[in-house]
C-alpha positions as CSV (number, residue, x, y, z in Angstrom):
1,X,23.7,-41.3,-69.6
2,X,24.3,-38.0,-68.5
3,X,20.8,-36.6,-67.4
4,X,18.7,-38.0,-64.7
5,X,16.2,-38.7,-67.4
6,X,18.5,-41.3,-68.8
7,X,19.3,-42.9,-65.9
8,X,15.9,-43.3,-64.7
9,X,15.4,-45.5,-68.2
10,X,18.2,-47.2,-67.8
11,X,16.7,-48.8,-64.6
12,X,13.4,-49.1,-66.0
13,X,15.4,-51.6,-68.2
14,X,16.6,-53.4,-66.1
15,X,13.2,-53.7,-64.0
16,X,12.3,-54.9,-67.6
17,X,9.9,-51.7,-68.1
18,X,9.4,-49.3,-70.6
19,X,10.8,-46.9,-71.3
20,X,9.5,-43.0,-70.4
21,X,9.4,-39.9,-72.5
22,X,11.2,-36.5,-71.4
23,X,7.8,-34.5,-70.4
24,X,6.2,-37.5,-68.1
25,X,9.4,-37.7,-66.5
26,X,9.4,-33.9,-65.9
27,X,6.3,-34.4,-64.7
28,X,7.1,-37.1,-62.3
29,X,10.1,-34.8,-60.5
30,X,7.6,-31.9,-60.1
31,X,5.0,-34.2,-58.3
32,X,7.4,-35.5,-56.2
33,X,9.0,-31.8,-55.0
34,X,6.0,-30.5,-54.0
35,X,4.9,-33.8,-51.9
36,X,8.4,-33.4,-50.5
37,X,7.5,-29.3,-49.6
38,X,4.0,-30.4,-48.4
39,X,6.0,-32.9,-46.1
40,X,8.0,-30.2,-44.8
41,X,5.4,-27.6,-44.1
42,X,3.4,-30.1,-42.4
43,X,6.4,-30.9,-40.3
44,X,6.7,-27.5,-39.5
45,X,3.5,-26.7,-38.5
46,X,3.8,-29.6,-36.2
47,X,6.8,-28.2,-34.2
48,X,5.4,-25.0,-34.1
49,X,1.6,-26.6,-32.4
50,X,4.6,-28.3,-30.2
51,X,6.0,-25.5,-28.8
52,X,2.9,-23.7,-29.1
53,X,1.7,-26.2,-26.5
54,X,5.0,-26.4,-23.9
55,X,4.8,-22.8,-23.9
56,X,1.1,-23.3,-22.5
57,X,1.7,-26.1,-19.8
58,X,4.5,-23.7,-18.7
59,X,2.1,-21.3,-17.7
60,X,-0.3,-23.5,-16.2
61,X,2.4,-24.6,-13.9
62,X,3.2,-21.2,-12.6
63,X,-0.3,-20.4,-12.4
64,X,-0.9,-23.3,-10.1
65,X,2.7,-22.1,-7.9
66,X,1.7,-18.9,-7.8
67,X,-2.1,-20.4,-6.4
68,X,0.1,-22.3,-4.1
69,X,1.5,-19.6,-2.7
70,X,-1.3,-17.5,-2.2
71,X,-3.0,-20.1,-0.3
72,X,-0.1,-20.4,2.8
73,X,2.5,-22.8,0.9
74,X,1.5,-26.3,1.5
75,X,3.0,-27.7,-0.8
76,X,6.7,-26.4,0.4
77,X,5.3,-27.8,3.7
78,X,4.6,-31.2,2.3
79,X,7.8,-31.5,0.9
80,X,9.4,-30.9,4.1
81,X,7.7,-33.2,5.7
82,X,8.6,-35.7,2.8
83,X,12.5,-34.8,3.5
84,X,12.0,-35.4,7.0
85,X,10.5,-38.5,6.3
86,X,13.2,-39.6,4.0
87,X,16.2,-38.6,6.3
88,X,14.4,-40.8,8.8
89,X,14.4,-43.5,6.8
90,X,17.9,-43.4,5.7
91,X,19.1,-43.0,9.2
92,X,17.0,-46.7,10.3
93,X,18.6,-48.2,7.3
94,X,22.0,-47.0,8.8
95,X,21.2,-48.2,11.8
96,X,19.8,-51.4,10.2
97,X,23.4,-51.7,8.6
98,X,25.2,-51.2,11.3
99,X,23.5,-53.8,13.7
100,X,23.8,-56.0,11.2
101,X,27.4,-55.8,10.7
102,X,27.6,-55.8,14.2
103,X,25.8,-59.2,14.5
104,X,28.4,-60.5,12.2
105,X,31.3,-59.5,13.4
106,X,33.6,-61.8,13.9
107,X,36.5,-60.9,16.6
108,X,40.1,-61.5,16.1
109,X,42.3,-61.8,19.4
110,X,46.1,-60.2,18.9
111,X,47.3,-63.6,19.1
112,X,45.3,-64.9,16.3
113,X,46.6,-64.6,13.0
114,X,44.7,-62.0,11.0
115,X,45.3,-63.8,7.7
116,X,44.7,-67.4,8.3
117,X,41.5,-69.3,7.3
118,X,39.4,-70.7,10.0
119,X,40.4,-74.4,9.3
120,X,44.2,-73.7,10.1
121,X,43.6,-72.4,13.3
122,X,46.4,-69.9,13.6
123,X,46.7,-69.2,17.5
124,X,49.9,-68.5,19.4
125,X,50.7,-68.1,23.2
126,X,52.1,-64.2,22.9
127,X,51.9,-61.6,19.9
128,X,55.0,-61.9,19.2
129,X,54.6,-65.2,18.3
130,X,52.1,-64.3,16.0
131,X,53.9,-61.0,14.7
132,X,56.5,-63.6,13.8
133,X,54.1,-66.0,12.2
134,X,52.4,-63.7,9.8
135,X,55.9,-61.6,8.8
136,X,57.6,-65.3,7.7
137,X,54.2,-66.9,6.5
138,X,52.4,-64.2,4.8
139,X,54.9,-61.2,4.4
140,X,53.9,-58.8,6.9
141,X,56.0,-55.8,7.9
142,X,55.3,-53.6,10.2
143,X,56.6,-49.7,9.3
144,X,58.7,-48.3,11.6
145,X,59.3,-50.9,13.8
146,X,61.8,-49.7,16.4
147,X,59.5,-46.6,17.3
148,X,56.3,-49.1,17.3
149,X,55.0,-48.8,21.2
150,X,51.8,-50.3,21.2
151,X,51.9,-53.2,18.9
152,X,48.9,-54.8,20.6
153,X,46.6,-52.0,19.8
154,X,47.9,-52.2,16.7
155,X,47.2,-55.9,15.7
156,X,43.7,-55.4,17.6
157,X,42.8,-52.1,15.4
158,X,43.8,-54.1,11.6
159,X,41.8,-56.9,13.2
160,X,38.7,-55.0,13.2
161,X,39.0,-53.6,10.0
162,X,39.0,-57.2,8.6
163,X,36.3,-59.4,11.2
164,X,34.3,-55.7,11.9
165,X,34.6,-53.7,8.5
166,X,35.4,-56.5,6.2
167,X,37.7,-53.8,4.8
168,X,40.9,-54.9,2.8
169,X,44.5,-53.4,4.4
170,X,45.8,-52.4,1.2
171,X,43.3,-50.8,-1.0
172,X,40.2,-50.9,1.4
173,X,38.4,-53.2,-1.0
174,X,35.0,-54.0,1.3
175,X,33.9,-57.6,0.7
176,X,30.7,-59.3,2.0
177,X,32.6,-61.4,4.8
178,X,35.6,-61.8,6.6
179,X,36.6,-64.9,4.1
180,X,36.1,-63.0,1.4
181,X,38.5,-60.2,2.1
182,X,40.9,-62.6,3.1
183,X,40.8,-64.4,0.0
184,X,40.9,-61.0,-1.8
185,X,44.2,-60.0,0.1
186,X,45.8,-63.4,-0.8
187,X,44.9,-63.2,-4.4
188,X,46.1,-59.7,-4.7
189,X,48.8,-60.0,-2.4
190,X,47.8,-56.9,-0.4
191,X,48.7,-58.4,3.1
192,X,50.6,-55.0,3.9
193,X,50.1,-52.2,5.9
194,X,50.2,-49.0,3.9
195,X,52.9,-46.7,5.0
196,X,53.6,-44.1,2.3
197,X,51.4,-41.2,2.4
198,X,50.4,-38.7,4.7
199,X,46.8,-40.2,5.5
200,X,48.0,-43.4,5.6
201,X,51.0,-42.5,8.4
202,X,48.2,-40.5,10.0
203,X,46.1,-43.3,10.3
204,X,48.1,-45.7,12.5
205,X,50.1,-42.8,13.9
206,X,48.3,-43.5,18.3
207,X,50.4,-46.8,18.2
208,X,54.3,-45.1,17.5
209,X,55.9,-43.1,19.5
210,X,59.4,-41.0,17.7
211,X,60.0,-38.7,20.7
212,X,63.3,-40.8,21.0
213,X,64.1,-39.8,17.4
214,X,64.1,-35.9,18.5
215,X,66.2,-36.3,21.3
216,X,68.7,-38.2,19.0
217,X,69.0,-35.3,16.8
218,X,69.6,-33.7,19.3
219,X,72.6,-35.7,20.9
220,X,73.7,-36.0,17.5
221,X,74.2,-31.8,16.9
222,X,76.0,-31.5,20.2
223,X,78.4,-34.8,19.6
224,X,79.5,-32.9,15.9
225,X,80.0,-29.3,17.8
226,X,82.0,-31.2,20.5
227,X,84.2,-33.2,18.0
228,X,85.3,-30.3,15.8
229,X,88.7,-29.1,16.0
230,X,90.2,-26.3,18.5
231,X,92.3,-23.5,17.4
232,X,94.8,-21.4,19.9
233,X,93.5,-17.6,20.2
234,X,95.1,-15.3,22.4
235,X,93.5,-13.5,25.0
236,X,92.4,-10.3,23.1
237,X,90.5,-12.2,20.8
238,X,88.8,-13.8,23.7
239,X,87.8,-10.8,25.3
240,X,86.4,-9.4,21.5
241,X,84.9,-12.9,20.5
242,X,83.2,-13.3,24.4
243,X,80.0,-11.3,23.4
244,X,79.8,-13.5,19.8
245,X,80.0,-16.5,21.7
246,X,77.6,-16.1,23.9
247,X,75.6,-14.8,21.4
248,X,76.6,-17.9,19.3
249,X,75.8,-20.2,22.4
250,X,72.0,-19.3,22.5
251,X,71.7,-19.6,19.0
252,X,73.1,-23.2,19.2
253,X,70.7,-23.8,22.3
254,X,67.6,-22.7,20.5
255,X,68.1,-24.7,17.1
256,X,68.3,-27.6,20.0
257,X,65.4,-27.0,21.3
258,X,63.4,-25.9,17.4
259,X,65.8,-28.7,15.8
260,X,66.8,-26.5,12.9
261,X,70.3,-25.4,12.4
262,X,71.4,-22.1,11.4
263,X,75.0,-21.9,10.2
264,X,74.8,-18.5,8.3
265,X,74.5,-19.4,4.9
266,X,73.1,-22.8,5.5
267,X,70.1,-25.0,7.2
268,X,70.0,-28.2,8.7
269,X,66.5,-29.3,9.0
270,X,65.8,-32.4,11.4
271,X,64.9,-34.6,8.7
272,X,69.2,-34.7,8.3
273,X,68.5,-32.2,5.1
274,X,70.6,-29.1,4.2
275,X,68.6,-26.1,2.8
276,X,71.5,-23.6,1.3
277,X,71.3,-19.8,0.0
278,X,70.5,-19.4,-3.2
279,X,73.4,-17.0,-3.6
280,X,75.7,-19.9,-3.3
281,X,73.8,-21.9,-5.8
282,X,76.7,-21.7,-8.5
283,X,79.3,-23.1,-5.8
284,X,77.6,-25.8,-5.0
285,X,76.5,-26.8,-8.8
286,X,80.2,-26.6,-9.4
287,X,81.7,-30.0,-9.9
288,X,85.5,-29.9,-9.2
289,X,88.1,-31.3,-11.5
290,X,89.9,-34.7,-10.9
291,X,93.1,-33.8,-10.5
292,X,95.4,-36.9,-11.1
293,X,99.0,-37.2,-9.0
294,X,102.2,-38.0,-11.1
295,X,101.9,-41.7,-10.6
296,X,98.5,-41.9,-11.7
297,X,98.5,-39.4,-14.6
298,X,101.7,-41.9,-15.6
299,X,99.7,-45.4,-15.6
300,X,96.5,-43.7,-17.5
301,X,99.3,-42.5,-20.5
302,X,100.7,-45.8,-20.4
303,X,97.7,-47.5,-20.7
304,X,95.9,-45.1,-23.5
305,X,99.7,-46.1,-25.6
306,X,98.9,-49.5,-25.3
307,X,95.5,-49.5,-27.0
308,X,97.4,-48.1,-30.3
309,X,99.5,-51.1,-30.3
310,X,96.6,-53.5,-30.5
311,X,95.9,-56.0,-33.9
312,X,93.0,-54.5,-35.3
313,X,91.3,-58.3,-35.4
314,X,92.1,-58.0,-31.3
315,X,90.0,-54.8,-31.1
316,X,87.0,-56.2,-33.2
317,X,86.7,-59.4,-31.2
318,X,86.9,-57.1,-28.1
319,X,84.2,-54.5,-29.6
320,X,81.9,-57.5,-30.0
321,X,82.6,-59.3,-26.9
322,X,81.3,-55.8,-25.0
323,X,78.2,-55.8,-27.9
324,X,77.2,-59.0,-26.2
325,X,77.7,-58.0,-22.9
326,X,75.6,-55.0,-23.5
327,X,72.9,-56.9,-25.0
328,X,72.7,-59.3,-22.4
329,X,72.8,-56.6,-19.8
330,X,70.0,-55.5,-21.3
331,X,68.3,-58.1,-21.6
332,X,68.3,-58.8,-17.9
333,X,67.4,-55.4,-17.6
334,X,64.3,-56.0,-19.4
335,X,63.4,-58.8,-17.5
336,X,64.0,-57.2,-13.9
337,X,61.5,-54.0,-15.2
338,X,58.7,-56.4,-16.1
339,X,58.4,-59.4,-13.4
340,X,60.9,-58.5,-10.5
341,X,59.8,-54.7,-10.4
342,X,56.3,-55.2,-8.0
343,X,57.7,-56.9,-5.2
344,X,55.0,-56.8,-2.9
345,X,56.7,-57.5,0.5
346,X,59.5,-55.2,-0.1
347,X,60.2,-52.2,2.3
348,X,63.0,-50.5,1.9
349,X,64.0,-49.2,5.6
350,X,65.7,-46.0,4.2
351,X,62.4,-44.8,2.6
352,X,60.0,-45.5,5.5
């Protein structure tokens, strides 16, 4: 069963035919080869009448462009018209869009709460009132709080994103009503105003006001200078130090008024940061040594003694009770990372 002839018998067994002789089965493979190479010339000679055939509607189409152009350009012209037509078109569905969003709008007073269905019926007396309402009944916080000087416009602007835009606060998911995106913001729990990039600051930036943060800065700089210590210098060095301190002086006065400090080596931005040289960078990478007193370098010997001294069953019950501590540290740990991680309502002030 080595040859092809042989196995073509053998299935001509089990087929329950006869058997065939070498030569017709010789004969058989050269019939079917050249049926196969007919096959394949025929398929060639098709893809060749197939190009053969592009190539020529090709040129047909050029010859009618070039026709085209020889006869003024109409057809360039029609198209125009055909874009000017379209842009049209778009622009009234636009329009159509936009009326129609106006018809539905649905207007939200500052003291009605942005959040609540239409059955509750959430309206207050004062925005405040209803400030207070939605940041104990639904979570709201507004960013920056203390520097917030128009909260009306800013209840009256997230109110038409919702009844105007339809437009979620979070993730400006657009539903098809005001329900809708209200139900969205609940089942997502997206009732927050976004607050931590640039766009997003930029975006509600016309309602705050952090002028008063500058001038703090500012009060803050001069209260340091004024608390720092004094030193006795005789009169000499006054009259050789009075050019440096005047000189000194404006310096001081212009980092007021740019609200970056120069102290020689060092920056002090008015975000609070320090920006040093980088020729210090190994002092300030430097970590200094804790230097214990007498008394404390005594109670830290007398302490590492008394481990020695210990049973050695003592220290294995104590090297497992801190195995379980650790594993239900860890445990916890687990826990917090998975379900207490996304808290949704969560600001933390120092961040804002």
């Amino acid at each position: 069963m080595k040859t092809d002839w042989h196995r073509y018998n053998l299935k001509r067994r089990v087929t329950q035919l006869p058997p065939v002789d070498e030569d017709t089965f010789k004969g058989k493979v050269v019939a079917t080869e050249a049926r196969d190479a007919s096959s394949t010339q025929d398929n060639k000679n098709e893809d060749k009448s197939r190009r053969k055939h592009e190539r020529a509607a090709k040129k047909e189409l050029l010859r009618q462009q070039r026709e085209a152009l020889l006869r003024g350009i109409p057809g360039e012209i029609e198209t125009e018209k055909n874009k000017s037509i379209e842009s049209s078109c778009e622009d009234a569905e636009l329009n159509d869009i936009m009326e129609a969003k106006i018809n539905q709008r649905v207007e939200i007073k500052p003291t009605t709460c942005l959040f609540c269905s239409d059955k509750k019926q959430a309206h207050f007396d004062s925005v405040e009132e209803n400030i207070s309402h939605m940041t104990k009944v639904h979570g709201l916080f507004l960013p920056e709080k203390k520097y917030l000087v128009d909260v009306e416009g800013l209840i009256v602007y997230l109110g038409e994103k919702l009844g105007l835009g339809n437009v979620c606060l979070s993730c400006s998911y657009q539903g098809k009503s005001l329900a809708a995106v209200r139900e969205h913001m609940h089942g997502k729990r997206h009732i927050r105003i976004p607050y931590e990039t640039d766009e997003e600051k930029l975006e509600i930036s016309d309602f705050y006001d952090f002028t008063s943060s500058y001038k703090n800065d500012a009060s803050e700089f001069q209260t340091e200078n004024d608390e720092e210590d004094w030193e006795d210098v005789s009169e000499t060095e006054l009259d050789d130090k009075g050019s440096d301190d005047e000189d000194s002086e404006n310096d001081l006065t212009a980092a007021g008024e740019d609200y970056i400090i120069n102290l020689g080596d060092e920056l002090i931005l008015p975000n609070g940061l320090s920006l040093g040289h980088r020729r210090l960078r190994k002092l300030r990478k430097h970590k200094q040594e804790l230097i214990l007193s007498e008394g404390q370098g005594t109670v830290v010997a007398a302490e590492c003694r008394q481990l020695n001294f210990q049973n050695l069953q003592v220290t294995k019950e104590q090297q497992q009770v801190w195995k379980s501590e650790k594993k239900m540290y860890d445990l916890k740990d687990r826990r917090l990372s998975k379900y207490v991680n996304n808290q949704p309502h969560f600001r933390d002030q120092l961040l804002q």
